[in-house]
C-alpha positions as CSV (number, residue, x, y, z in Angstrom):
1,X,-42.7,-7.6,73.6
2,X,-44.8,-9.3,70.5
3,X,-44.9,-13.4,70.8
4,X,-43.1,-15.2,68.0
5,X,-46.2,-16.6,66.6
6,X,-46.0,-20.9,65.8
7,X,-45.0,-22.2,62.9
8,X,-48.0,-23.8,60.9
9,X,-48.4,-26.9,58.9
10,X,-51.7,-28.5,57.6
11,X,-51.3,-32.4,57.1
12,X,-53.3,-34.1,54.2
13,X,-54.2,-37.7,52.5
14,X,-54.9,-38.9,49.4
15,X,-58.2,-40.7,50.6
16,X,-61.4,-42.3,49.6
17,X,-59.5,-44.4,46.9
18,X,-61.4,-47.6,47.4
19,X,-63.7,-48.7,44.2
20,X,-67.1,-51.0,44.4
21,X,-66.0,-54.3,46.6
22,X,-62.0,-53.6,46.2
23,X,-61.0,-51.6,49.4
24,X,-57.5,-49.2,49.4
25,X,-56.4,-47.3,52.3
26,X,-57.2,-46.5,56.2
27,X,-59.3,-44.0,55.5
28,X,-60.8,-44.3,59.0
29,X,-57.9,-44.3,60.9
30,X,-56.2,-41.5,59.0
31,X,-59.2,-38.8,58.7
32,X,-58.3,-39.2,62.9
33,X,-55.1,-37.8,62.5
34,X,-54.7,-35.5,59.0
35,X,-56.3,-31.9,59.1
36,X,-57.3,-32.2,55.3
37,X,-58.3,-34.8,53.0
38,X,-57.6,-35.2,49.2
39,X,-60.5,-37.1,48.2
40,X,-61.0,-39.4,44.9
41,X,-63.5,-38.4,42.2
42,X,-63.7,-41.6,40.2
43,X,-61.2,-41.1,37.5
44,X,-58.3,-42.4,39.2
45,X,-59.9,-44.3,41.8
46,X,-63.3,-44.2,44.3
47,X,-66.7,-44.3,43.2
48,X,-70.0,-42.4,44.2
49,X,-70.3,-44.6,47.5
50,X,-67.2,-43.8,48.9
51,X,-66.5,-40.6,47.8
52,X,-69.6,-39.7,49.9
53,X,-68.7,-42.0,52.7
54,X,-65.4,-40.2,52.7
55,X,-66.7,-36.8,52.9
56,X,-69.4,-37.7,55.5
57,X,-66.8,-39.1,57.8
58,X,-64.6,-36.3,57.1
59,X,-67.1,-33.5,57.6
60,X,-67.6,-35.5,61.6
61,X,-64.2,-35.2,62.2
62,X,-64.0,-31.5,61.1
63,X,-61.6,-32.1,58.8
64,X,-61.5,-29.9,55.7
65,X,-61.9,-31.5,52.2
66,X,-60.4,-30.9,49.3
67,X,-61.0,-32.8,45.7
68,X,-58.2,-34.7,44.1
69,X,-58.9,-35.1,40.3
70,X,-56.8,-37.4,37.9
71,X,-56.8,-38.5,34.6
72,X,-59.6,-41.1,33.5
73,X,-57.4,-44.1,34.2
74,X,-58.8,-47.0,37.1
75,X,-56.7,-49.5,35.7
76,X,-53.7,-47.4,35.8
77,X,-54.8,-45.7,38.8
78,X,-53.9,-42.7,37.7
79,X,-50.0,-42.5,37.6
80,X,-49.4,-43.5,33.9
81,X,-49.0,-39.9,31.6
82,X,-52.1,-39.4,29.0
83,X,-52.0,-37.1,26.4
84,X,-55.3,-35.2,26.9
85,X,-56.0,-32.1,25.0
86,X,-56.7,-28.7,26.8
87,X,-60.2,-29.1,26.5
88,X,-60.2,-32.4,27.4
89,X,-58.1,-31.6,31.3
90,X,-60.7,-28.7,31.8
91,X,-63.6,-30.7,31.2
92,X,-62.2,-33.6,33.5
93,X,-61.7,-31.3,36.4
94,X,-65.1,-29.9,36.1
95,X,-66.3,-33.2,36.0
96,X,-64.6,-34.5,38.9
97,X,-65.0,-31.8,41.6
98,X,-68.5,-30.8,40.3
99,X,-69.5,-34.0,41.4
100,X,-67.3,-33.5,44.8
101,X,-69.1,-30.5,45.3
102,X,-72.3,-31.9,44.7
103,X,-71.5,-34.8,47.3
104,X,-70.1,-32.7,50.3
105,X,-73.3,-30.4,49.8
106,X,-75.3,-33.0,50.6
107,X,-73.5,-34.4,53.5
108,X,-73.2,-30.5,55.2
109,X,-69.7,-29.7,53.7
110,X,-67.8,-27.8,51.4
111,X,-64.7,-28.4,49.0
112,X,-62.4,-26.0,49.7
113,X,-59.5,-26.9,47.7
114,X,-58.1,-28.6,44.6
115,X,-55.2,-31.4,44.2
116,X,-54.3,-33.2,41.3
117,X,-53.7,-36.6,41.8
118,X,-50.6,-39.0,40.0
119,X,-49.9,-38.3,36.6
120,X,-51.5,-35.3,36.1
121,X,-50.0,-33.6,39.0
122,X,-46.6,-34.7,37.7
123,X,-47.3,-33.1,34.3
124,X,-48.5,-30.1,35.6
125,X,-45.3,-29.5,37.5
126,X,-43.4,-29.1,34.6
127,X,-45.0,-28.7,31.8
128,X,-47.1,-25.2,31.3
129,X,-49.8,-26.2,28.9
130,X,-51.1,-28.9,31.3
131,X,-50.9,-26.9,34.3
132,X,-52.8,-23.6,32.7
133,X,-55.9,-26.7,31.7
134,X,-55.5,-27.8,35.5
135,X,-55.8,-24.1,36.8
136,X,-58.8,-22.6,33.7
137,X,-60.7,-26.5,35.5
138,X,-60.2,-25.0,38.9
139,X,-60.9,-21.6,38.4
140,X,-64.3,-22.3,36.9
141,X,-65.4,-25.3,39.3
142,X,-64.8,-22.3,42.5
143,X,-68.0,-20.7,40.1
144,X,-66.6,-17.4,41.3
145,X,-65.6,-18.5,44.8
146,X,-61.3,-19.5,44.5
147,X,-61.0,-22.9,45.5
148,X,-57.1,-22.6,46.3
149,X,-54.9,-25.0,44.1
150,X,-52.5,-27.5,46.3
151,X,-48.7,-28.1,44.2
152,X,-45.1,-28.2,44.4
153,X,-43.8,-24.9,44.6
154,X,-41.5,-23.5,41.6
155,X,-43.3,-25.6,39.5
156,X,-45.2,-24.7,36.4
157,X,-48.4,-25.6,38.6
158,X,-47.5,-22.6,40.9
159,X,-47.4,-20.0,37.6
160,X,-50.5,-21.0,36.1
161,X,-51.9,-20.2,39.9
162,X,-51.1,-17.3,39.8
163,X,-52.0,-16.2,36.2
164,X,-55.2,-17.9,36.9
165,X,-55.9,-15.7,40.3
166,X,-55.4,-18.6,42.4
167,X,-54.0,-19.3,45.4
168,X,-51.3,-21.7,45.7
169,X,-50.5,-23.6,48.9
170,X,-46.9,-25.1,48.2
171,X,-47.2,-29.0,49.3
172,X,-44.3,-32.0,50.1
173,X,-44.3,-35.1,50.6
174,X,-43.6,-36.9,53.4
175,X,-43.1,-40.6,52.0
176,X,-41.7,-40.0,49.0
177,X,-37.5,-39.2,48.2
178,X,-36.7,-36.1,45.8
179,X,-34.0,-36.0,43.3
180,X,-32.1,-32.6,42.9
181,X,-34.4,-31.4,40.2
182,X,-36.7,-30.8,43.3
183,X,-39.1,-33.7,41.3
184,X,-40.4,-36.9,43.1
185,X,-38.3,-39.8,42.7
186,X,-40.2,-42.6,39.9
187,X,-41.8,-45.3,42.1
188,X,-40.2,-48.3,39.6
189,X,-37.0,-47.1,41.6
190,X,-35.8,-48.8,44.9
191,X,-36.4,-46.6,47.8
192,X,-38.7,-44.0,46.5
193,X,-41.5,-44.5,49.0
194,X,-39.9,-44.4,52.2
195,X,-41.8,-46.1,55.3
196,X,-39.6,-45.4,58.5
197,X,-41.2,-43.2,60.4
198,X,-38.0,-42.2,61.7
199,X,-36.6,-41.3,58.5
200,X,-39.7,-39.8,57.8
201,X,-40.0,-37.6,61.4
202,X,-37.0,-36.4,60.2
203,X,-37.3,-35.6,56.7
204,X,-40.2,-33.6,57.7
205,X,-38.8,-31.7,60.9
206,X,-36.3,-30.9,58.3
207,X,-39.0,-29.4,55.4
208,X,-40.9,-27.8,58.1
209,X,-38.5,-25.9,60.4
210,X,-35.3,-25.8,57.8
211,X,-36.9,-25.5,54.5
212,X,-35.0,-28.3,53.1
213,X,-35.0,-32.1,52.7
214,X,-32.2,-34.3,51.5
215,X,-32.8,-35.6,47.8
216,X,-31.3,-39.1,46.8
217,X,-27.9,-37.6,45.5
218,X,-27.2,-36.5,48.9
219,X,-27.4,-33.0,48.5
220,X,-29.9,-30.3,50.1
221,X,-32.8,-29.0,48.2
222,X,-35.0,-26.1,49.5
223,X,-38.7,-26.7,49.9
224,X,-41.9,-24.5,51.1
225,X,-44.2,-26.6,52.8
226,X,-47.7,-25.4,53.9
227,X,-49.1,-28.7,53.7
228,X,-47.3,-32.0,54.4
229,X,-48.7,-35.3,52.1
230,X,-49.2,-38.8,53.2
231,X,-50.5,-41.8,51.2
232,X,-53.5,-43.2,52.1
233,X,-52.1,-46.3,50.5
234,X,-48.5,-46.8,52.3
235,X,-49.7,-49.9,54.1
236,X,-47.7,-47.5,57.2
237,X,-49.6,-44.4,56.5
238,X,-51.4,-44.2,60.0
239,X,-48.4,-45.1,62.2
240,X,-45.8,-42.2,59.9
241,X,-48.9,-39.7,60.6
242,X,-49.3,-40.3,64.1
243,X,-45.4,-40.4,64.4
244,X,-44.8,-37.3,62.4
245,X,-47.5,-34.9,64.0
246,X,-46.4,-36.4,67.7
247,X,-43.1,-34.5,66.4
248,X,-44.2,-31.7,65.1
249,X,-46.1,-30.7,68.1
250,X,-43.5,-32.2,70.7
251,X,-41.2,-29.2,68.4
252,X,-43.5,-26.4,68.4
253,X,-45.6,-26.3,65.3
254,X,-49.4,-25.7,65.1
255,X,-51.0,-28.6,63.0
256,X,-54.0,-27.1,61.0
257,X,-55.6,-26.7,58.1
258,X,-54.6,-24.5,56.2
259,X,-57.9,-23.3,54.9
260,X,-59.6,-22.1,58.2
């Protein structure tokens, strides 16, 4: 008789955030306990130092990295909408994990994946023309090796994957309430960053083994989730991680990357 193979989930951090003297984030602490990490490229947050201070330390631990590009915004950090032009998103994300790339070949690694960070990734999830510019940036930073593309599944992200030739790895959120659109709940509004890590055990038991997570209006929304996000600025982040993967194993599921 055939073994029921193990559920999978990869866990992964929006890391290396910190810029010049101004530190953000256990990035330490976290790269200890995640299985990939989202790394800053400078538009959004991070510099040159500790982008390659985050891959080195990341590259020791074996965990896989993955560039997280955003729009050219520091004092925004990244989470207020710009109104780039086609061009102007491909030549960003070229920018951005070029110089990733550039960084983890030094320090012995590789970036195997893409992630848009804030604003962008919450254009791109519903609006087409933004996600094809994210995908036509991916497709030619992989410079004919696909660097998969990390996104909210049924979003427009997803479709321009796959017209694009990518792979997309479906992602939720472990922090973070949903409304019933399936969309991320704004962060002006009380309780959408959630920091129990009861609550948020459970919300992710649920996403993982039920395909579903409870949105703010109290009803059920189906989710895929190959890869599970944390924060790296939730002042909580390495206490929900440690809490949440303690779970996961204690219930059966493999944590791993999910680029092997």
């Amino acid at each position: 008789m055939a073994r029921e193979s193990r559920p999978t989930v990869d866990l992964n951090a929006d890391l290396g955030e910190s810029f010049g003297v101004w530190r953000l984030g256990h990035d330490e602490e976290m790269l200890s306990l995640v299985t990939s990490a989202n790394v800053a490229c400078g538009f959004h947050a991070g510099d040159p130092v500790h982008m390659r201070e985050t891959v080195r330390s990341a590259v020791r631990r074996g965990v896989k990295v993955g560039a997280h590009p955003g729009y050219p915004d520091l004092a925004g950090f990244g989470r207020r909408a710009m109104a780039l032009t086609h061009e102007e998103i491909v030549a960003a994300l070229l920018y951005q994990v070029g110089a990733l790339q550039a960084i983890a070949a030094a320090e012995g690694g590789q970036v195997l994946y893409v992630k848009p960070h804030g604003a962008l990734y919450n254009q791109a999830e519903v609006d087409q023309a933004v996600a094809g510019a994210v995908a036509e940036g991916v497709r030619l930073a992989g410079q004919g090796r696909s660097l998969p593309l990390v996104g909210p599944s049924g979003s427009a992200l997803e479709r321009a994957a796959a017209a694009a030739g990518l792979t997309f790895v479906p992602e939720v959120f472990a922090d973070r309430a949903y409304d019933a659109r399936g969309r991320l709940v704004p962060r002006s509004r009380p309780g959408a960053v959630i920091r129990e890590p009861e609550e948020v055990t459970s919300r992710v038991l649920d996403m993982v083994l039920r395909g579903e997570v409870a949105t703010v209006e109290g009803t059920r929304l189906s989710v895929r989730a190959a890869t599970i996000c944390f924060h790296g600025d939730t002042p909580e982040a390495p206490t929900l991680v440690r809490t949440v993967r303690e779970a996961l194993e204690a219930a059966g599921v493999e944590v791993a990357a999910f680029v092997r």
